[in-house]
Backbone as XML, in Angstrom:
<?xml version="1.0"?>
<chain id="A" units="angstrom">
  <residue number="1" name="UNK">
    <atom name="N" x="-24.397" y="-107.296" z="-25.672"/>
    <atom name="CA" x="-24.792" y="-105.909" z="-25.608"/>
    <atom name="C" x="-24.303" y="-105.320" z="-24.291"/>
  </residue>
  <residue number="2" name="UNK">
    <atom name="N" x="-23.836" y="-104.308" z="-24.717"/>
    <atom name="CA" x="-23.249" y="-103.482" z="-22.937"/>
    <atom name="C" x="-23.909" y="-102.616" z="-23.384"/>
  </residue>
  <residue number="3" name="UNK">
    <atom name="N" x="-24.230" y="-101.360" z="-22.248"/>
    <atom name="CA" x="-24.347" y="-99.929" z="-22.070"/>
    <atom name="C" x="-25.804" y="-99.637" z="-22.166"/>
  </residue>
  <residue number="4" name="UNK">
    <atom name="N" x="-26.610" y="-99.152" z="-22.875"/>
    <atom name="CA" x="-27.945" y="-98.731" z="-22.691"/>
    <atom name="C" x="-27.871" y="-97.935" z="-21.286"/>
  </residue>
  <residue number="5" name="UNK">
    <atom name="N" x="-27.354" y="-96.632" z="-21.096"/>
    <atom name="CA" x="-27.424" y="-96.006" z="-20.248"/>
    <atom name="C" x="-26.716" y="-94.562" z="-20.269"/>
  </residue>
  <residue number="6" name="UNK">
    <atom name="N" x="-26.849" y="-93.530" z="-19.364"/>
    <atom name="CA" x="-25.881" y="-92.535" z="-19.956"/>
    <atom name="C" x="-25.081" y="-92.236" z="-18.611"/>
  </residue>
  <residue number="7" name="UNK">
    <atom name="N" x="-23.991" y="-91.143" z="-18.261"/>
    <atom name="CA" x="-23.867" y="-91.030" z="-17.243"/>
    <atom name="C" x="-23.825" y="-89.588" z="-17.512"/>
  </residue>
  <residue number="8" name="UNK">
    <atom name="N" x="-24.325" y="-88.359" z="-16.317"/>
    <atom name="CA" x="-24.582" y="-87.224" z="-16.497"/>
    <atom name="C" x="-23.659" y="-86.228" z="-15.667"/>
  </residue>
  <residue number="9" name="UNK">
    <atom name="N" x="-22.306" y="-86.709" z="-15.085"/>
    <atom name="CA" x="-21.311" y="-86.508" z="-14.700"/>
    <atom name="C" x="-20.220" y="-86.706" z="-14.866"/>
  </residue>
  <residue number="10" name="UNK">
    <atom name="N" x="-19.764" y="-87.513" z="-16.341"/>
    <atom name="CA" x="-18.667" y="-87.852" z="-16.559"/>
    <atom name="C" x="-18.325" y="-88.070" z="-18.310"/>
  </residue>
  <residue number="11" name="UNK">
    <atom name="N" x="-16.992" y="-87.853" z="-18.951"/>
    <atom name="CA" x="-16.996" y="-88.394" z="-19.797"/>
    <atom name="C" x="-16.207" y="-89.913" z="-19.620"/>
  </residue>
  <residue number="12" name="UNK">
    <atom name="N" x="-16.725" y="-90.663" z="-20.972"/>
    <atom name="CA" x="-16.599" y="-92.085" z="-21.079"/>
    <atom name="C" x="-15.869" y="-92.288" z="-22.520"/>
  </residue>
  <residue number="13" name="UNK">
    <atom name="N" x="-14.595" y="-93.052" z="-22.221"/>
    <atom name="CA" x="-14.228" y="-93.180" z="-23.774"/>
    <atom name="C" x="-13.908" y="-94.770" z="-23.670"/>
  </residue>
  <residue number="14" name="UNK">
    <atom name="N" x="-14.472" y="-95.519" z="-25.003"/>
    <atom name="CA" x="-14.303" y="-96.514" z="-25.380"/>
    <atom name="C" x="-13.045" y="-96.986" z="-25.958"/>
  </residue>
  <residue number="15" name="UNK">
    <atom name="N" x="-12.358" y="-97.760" z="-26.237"/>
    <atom name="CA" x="-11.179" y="-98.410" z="-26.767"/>
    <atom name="C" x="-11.271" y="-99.516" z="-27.317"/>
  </residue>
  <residue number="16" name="UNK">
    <atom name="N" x="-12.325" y="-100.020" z="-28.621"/>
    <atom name="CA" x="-12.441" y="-101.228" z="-29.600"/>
    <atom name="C" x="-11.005" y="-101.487" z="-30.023"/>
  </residue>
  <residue number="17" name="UNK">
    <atom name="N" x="-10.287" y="-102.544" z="-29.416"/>
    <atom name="CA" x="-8.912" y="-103.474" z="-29.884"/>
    <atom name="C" x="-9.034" y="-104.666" z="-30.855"/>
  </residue>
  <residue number="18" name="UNK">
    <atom name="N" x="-10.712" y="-105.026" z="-30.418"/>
    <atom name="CA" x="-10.693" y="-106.120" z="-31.613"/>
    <atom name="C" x="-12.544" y="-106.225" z="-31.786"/>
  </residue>
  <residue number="19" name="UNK">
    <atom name="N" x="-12.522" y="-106.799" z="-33.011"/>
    <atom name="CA" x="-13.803" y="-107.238" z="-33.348"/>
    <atom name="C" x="-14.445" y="-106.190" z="-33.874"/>
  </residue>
  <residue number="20" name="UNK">
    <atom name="N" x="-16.051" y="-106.768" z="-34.262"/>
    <atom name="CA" x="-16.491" y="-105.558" z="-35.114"/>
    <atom name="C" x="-18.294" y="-105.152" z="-34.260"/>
  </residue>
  <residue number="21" name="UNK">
    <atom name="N" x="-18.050" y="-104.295" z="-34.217"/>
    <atom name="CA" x="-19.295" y="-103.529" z="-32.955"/>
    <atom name="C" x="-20.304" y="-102.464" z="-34.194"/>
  </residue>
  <residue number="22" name="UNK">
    <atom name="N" x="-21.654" y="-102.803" z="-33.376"/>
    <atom name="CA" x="-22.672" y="-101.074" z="-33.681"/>
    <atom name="C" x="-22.498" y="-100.432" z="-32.392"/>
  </residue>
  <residue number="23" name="UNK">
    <atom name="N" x="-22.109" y="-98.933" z="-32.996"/>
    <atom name="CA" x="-22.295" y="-98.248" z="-31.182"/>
    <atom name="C" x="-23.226" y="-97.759" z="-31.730"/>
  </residue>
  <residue number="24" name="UNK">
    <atom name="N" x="-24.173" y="-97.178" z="-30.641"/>
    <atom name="CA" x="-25.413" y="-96.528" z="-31.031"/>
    <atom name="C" x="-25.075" y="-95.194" z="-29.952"/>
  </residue>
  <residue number="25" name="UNK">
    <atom name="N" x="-25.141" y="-93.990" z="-30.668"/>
    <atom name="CA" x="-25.211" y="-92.835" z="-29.161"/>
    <atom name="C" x="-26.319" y="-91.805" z="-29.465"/>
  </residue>
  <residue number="26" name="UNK">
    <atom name="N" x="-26.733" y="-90.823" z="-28.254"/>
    <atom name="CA" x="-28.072" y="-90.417" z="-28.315"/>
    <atom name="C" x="-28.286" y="-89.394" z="-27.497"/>
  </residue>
  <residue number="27" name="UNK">
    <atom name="N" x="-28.004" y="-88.174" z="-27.259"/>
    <atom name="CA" x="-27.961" y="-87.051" z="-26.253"/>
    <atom name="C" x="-29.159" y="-87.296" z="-26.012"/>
  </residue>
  <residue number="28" name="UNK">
    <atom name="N" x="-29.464" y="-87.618" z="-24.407"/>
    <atom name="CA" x="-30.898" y="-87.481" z="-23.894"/>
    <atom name="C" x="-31.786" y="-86.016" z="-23.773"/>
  </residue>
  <residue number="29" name="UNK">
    <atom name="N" x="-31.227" y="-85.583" z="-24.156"/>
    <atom name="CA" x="-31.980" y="-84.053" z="-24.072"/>
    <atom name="C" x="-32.507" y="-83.746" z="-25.380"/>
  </residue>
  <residue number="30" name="UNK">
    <atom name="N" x="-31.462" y="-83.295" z="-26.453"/>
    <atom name="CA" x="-31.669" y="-83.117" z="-27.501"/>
    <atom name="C" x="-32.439" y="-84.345" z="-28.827"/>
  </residue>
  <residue number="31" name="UNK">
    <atom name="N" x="-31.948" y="-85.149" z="-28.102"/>
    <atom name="CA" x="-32.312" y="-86.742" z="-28.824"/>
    <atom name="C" x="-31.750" y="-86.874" z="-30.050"/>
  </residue>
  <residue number="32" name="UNK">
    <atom name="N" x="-30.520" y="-85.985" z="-30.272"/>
    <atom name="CA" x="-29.515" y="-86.387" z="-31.285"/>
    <atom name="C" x="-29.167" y="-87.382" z="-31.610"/>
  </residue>
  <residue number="33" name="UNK">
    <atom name="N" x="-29.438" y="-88.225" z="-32.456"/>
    <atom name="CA" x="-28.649" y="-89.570" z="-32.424"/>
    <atom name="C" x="-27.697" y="-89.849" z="-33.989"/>
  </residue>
  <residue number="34" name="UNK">
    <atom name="N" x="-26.663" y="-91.188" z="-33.303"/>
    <atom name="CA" x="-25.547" y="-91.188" z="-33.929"/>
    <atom name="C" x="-25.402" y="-93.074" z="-33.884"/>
  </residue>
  <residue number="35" name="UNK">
    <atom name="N" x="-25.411" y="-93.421" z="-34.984"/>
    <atom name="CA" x="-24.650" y="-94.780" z="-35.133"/>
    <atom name="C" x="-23.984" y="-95.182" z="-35.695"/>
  </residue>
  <residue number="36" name="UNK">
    <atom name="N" x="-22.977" y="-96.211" z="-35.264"/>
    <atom name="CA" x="-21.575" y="-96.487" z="-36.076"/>
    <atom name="C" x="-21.855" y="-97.836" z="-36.057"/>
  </residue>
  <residue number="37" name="UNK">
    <atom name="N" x="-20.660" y="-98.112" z="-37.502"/>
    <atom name="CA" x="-20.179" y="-99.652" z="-37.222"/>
    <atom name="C" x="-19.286" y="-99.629" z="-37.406"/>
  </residue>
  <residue number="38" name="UNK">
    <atom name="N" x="-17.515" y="-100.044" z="-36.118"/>
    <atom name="CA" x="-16.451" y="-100.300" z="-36.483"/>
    <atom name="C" x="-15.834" y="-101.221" z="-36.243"/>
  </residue>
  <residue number="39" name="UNK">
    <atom name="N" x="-14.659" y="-101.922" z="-36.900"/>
    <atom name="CA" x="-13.932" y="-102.857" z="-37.511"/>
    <atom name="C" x="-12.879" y="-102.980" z="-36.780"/>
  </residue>
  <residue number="40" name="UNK">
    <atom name="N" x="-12.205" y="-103.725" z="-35.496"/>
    <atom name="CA" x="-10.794" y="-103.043" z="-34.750"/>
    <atom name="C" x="-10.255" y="-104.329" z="-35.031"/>
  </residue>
  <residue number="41" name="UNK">
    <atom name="N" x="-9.108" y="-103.889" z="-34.834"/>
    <atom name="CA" x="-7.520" y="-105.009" z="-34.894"/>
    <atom name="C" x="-6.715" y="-104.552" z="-34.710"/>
  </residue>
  <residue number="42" name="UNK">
    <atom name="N" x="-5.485" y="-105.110" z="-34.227"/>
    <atom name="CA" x="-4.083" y="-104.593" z="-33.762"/>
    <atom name="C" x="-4.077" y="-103.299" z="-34.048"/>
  </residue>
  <residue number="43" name="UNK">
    <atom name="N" x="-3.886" y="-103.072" z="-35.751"/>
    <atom name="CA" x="-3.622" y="-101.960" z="-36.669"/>
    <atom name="C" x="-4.847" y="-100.858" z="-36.440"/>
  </residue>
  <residue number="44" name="UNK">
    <atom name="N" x="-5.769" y="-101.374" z="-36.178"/>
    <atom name="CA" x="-6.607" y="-100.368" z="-36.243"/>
    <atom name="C" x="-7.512" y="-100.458" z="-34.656"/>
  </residue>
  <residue number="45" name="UNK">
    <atom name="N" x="-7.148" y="-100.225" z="-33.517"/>
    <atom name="CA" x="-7.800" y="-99.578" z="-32.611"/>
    <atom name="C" x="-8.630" y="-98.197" z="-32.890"/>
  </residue>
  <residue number="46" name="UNK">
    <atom name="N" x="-9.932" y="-98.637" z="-32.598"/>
    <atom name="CA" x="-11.197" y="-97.595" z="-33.032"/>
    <atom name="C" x="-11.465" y="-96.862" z="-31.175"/>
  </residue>
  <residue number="47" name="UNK">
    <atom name="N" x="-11.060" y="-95.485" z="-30.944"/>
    <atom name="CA" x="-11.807" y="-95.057" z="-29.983"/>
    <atom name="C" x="-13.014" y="-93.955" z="-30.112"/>
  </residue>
  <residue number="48" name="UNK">
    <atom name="N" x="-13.464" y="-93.905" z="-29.335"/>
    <atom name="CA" x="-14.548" y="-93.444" z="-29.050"/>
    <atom name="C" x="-15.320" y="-92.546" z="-27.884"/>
  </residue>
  <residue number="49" name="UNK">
    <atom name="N" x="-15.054" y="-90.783" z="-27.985"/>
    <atom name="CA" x="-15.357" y="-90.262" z="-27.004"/>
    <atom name="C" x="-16.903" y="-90.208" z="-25.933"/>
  </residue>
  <residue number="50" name="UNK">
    <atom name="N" x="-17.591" y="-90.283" z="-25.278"/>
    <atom name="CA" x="-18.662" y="-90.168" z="-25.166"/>
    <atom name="C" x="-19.226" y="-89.185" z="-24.333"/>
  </residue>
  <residue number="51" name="UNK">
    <atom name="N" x="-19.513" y="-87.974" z="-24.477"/>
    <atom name="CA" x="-19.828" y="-87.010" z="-23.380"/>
    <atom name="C" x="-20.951" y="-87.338" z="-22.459"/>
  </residue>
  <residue number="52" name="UNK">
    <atom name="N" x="-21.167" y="-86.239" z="-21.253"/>
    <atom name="CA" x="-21.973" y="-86.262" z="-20.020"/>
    <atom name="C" x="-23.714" y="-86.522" z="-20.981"/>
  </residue>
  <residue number="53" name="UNK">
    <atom name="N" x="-24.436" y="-87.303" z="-20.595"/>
    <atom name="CA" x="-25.288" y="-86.763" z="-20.811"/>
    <atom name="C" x="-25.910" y="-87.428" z="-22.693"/>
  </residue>
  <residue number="54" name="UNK">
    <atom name="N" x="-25.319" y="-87.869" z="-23.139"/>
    <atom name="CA" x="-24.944" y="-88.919" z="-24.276"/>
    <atom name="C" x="-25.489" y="-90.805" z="-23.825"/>
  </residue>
  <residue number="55" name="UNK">
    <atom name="N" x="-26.465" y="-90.849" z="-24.090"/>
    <atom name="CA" x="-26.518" y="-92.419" z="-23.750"/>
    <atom name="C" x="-26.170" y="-92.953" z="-25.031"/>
  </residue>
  <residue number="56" name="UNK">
    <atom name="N" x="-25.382" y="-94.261" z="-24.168"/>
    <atom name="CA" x="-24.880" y="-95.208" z="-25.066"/>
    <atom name="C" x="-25.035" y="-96.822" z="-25.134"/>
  </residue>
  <residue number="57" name="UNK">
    <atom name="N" x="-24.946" y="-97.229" z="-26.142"/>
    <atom name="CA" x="-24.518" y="-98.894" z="-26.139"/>
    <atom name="C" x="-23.299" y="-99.418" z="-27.196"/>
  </residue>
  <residue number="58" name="UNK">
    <atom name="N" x="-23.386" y="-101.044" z="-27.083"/>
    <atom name="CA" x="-22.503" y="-101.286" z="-27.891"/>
    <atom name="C" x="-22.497" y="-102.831" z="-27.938"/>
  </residue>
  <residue number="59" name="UNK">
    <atom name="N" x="-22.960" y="-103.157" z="-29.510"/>
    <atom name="CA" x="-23.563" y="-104.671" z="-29.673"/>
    <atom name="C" x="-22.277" y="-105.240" z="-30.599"/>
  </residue>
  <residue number="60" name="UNK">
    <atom name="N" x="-22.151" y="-106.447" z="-30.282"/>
    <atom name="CA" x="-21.194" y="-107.557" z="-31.000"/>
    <atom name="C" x="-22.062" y="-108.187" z="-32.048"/>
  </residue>
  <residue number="61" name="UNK">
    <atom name="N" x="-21.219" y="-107.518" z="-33.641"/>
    <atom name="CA" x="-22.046" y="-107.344" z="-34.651"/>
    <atom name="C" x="-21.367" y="-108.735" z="-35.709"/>
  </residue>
  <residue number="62" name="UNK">
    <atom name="N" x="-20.520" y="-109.421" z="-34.809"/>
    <atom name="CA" x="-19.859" y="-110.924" z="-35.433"/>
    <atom name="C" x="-19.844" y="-112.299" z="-34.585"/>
  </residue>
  <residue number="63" name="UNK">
    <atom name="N" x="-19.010" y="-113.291" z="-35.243"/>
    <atom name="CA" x="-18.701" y="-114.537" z="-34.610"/>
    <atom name="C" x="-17.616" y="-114.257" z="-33.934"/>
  </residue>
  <residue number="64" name="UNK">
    <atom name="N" x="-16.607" y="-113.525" z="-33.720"/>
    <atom name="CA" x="-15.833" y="-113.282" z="-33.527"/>
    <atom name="C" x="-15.874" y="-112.572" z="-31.534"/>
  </residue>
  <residue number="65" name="UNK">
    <atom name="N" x="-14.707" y="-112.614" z="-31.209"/>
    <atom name="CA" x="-15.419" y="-111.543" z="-29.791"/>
    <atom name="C" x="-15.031" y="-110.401" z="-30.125"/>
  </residue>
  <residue number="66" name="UNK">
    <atom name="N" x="-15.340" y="-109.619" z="-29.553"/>
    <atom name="CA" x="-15.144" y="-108.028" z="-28.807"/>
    <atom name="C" x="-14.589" y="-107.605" z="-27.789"/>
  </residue>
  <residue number="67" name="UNK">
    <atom name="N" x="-13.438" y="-106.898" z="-28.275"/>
    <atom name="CA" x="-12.482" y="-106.511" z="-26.948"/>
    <atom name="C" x="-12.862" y="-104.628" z="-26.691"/>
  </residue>
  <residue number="68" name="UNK">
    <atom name="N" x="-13.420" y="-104.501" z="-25.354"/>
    <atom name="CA" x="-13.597" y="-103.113" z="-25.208"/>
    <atom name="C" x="-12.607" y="-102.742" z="-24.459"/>
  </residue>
  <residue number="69" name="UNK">
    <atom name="N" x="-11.996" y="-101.451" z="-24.060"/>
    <atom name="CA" x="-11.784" y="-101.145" z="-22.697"/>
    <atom name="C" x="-12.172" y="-100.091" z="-22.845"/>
  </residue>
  <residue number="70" name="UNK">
    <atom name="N" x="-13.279" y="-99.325" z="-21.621"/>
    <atom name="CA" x="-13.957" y="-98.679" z="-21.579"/>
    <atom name="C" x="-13.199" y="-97.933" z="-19.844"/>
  </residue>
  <residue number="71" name="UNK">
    <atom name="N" x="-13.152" y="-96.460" z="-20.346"/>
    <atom name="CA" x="-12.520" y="-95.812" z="-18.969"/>
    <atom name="C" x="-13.270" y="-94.147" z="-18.950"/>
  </residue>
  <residue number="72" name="UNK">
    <atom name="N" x="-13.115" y="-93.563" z="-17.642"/>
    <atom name="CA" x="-13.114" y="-92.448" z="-17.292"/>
    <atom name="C" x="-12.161" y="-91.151" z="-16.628"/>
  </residue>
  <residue number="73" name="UNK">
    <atom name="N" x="-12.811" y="-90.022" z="-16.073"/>
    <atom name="CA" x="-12.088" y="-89.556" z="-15.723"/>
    <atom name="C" x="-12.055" y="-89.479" z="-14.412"/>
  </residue>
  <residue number="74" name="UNK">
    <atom name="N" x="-12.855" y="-89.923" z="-13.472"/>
    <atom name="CA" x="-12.969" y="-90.095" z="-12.577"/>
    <atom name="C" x="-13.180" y="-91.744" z="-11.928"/>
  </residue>
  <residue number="75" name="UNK">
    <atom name="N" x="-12.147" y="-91.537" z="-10.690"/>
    <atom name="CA" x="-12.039" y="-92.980" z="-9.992"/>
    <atom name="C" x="-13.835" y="-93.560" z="-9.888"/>
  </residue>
  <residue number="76" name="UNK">
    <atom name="N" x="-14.039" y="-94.802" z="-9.523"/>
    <atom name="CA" x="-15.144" y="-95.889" z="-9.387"/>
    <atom name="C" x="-15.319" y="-95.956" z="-8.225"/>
  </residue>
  <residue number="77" name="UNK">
    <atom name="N" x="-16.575" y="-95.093" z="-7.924"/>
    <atom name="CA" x="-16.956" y="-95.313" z="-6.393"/>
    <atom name="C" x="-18.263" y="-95.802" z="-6.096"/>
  </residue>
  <residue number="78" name="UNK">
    <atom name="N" x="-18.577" y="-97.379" z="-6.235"/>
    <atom name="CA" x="-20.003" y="-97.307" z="-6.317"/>
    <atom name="C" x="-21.140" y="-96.921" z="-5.628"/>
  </residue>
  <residue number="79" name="UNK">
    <atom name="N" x="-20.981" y="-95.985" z="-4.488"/>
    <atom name="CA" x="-21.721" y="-94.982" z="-3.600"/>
    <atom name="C" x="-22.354" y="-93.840" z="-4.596"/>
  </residue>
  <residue number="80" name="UNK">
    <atom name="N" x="-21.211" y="-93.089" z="-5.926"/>
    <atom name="CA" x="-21.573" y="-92.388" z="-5.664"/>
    <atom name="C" x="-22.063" y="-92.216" z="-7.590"/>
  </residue>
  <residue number="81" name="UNK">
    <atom name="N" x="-22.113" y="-93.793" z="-8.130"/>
    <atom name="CA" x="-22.236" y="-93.894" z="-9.282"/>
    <atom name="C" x="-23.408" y="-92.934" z="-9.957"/>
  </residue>
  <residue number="82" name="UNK">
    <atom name="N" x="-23.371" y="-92.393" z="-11.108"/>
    <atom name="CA" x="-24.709" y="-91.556" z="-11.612"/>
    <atom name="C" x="-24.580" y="-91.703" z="-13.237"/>
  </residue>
  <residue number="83" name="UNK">
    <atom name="N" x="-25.110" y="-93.272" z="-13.308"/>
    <atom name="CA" x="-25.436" y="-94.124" z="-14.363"/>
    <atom name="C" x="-27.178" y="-94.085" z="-14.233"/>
  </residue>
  <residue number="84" name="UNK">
    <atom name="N" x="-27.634" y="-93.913" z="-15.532"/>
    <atom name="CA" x="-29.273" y="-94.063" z="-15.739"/>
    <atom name="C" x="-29.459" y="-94.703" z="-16.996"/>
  </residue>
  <residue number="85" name="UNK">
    <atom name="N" x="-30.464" y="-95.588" z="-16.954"/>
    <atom name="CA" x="-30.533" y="-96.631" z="-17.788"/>
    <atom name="C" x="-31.478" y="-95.570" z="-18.908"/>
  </residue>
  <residue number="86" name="UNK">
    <atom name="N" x="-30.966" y="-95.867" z="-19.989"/>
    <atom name="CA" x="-31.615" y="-95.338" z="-21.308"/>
    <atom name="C" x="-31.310" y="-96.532" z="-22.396"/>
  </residue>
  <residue number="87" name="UNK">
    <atom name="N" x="-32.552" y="-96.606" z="-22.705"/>
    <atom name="CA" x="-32.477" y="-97.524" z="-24.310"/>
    <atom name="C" x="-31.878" y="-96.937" z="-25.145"/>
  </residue>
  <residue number="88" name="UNK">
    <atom name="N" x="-31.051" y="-97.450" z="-25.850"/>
    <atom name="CA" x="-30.646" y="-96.475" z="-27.345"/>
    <atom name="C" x="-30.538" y="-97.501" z="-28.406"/>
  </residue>
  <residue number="89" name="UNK">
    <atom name="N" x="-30.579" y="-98.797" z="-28.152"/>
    <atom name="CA" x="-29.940" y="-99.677" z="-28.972"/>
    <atom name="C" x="-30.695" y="-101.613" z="-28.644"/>
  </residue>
  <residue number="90" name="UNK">
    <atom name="N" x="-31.134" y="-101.627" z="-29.318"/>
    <atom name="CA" x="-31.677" y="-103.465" z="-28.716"/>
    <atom name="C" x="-31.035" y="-104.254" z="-29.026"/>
  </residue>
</chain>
């Protein structure tokens, strides 16, 4: 399991290359929520936008592993990180 958290300054996009995942997402304000299950391989790279303010996770739903790469738009400064832990997903 990664993520259970949102960040309220940035967007976050996921990049599933392999394996098969639940994302779970959840605007903390509105409490919109949204869950997927997708399937990635060579042929089929699954991405995934995630806006400001959107908490997220993302569970390994096989035997198999899970390849993420997970990026932003802004450089990694851990001074000035503004990550908050939110459940969305167990």
């Amino acid at each position: 399991m990664r993520g259970n958290h949102f960040h309220a300054d940035k967007n976050e996009w996921l990049a599933i290359t392999q394996g098969k995942a639940k994302i779970a997402l959840e605007h903390v304000e509105t409490k919109e929520r949204k869950e997927l299950e997708v399937d990635a391989n060579a042929e089929n790279i699954v991405r995934v936008r995630i806006l400001p303010n959107v908490a997220h996770a993302i569970k390994n739903i096989s035997d198999t592993p899970l390849v993420i790469v997970a990026y932003t738009e802004k450089l990694y400064n851990p001074e000035t990180v503004h990550q908050e832990h939110y459940t969305v997903l167990e």
